[in-house]
C-alpha positions as CSV (number, residue, x, y, z in Angstrom):
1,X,14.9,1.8,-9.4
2,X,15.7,1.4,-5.7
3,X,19.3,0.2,-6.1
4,X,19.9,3.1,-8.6
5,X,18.4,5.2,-6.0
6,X,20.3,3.9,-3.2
7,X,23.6,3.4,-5.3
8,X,24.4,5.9,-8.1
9,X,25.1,8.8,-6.2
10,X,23.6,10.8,-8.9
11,X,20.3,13.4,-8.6
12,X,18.3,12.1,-11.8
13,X,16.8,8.7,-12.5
14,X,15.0,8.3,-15.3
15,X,12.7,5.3,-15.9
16,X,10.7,4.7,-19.3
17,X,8.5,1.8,-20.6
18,X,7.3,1.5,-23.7
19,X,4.6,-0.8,-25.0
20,X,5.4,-2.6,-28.2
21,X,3.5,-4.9,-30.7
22,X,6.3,-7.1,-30.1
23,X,8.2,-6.8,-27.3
24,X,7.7,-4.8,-23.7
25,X,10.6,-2.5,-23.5
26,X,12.2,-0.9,-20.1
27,X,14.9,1.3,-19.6
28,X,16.0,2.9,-16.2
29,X,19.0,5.2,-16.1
30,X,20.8,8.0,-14.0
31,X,23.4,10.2,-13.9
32,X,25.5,8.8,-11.1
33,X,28.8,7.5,-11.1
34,X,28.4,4.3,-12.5
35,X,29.1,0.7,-11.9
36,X,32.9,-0.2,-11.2
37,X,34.1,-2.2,-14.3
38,X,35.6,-5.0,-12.7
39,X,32.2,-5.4,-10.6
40,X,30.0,-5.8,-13.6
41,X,32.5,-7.6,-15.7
42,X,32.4,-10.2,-12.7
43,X,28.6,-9.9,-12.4
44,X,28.4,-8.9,-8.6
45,X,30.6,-7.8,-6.0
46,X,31.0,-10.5,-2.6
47,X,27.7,-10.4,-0.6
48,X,25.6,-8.8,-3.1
49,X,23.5,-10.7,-5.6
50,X,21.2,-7.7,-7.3
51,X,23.3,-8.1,-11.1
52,X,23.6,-11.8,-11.3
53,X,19.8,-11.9,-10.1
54,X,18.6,-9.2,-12.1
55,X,20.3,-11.5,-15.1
56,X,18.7,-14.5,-14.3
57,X,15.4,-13.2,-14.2
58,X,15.6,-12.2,-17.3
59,X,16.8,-14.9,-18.8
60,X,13.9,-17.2,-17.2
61,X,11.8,-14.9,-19.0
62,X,13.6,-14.9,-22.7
63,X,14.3,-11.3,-22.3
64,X,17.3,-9.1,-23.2
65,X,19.0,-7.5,-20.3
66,X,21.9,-4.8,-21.1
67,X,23.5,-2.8,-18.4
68,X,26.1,-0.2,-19.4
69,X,28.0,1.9,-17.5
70,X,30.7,4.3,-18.5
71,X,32.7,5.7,-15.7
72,X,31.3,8.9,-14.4
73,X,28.4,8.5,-16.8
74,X,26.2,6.8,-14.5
75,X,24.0,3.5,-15.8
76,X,21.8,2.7,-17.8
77,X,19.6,-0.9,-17.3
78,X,17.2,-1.7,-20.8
79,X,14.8,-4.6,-20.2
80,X,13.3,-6.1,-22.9
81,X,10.6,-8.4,-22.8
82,X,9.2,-10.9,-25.9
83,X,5.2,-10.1,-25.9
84,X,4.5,-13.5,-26.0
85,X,5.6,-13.4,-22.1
86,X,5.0,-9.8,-21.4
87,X,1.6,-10.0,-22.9
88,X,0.5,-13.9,-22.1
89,X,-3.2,-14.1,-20.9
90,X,-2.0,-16.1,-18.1
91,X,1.1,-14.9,-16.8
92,X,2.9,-17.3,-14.5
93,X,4.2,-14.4,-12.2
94,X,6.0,-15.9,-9.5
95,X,5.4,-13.9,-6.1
96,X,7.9,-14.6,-3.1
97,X,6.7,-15.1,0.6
98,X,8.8,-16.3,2.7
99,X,10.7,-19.6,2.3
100,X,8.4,-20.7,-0.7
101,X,7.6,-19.8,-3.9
102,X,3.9,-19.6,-5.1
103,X,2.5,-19.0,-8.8
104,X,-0.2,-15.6,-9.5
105,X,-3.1,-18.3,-9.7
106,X,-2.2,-20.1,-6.0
């Protein structure tokens, strides 16, 4: 939500998350002017790691990531997340501070 915010250009950002029996489903979009092709064919742009991370994440987590972005049409990010990790009793939630990583239950 901050790097549409900061990014798009656009006036609307609309965020929705839906809980489902089987999967945990987000979708943020807004009506900027959308990401350059050639950037999120490539995945990032030099210097800047938000995509590639943002695809990575979800990957560690089994989850569906799709970004699409017409020209001029803004982007829309959906997020979608297997309850057997979005709803786990124990999540393994990793929180970052500082140089090290450290789990939910350190």
């Amino acid at each position: 939500m901050c790097n549409a915010y900061a990014h798009s250009g656009g006036n609307l950002l609309t965020v929705r998350l839906d809980y489902r029996r089987d999967a945990l489903f987000l979708e943020v979009h807004d009506d900027g002017a959308g990401i350059d092709p050639a950037i999120l064919d490539a995945g990032e742009r030099p210097g800047h790691w938000g995509l590639m991370g943002m695809r990575e994440r979800a990957k560690q987590m089994s989850a569906k990531l799709s970004i699409e972005s017409p020209s001029g049409k803004g982007t829309r990010v959906t997020l979608c997340i297997p309850a057997r990790i979005a709803y786990a009793a124990s999540p393994k939630t990793r929180f970052f501070f500082g140089s090290g990583a450290r789990t939910a239950d350190e």
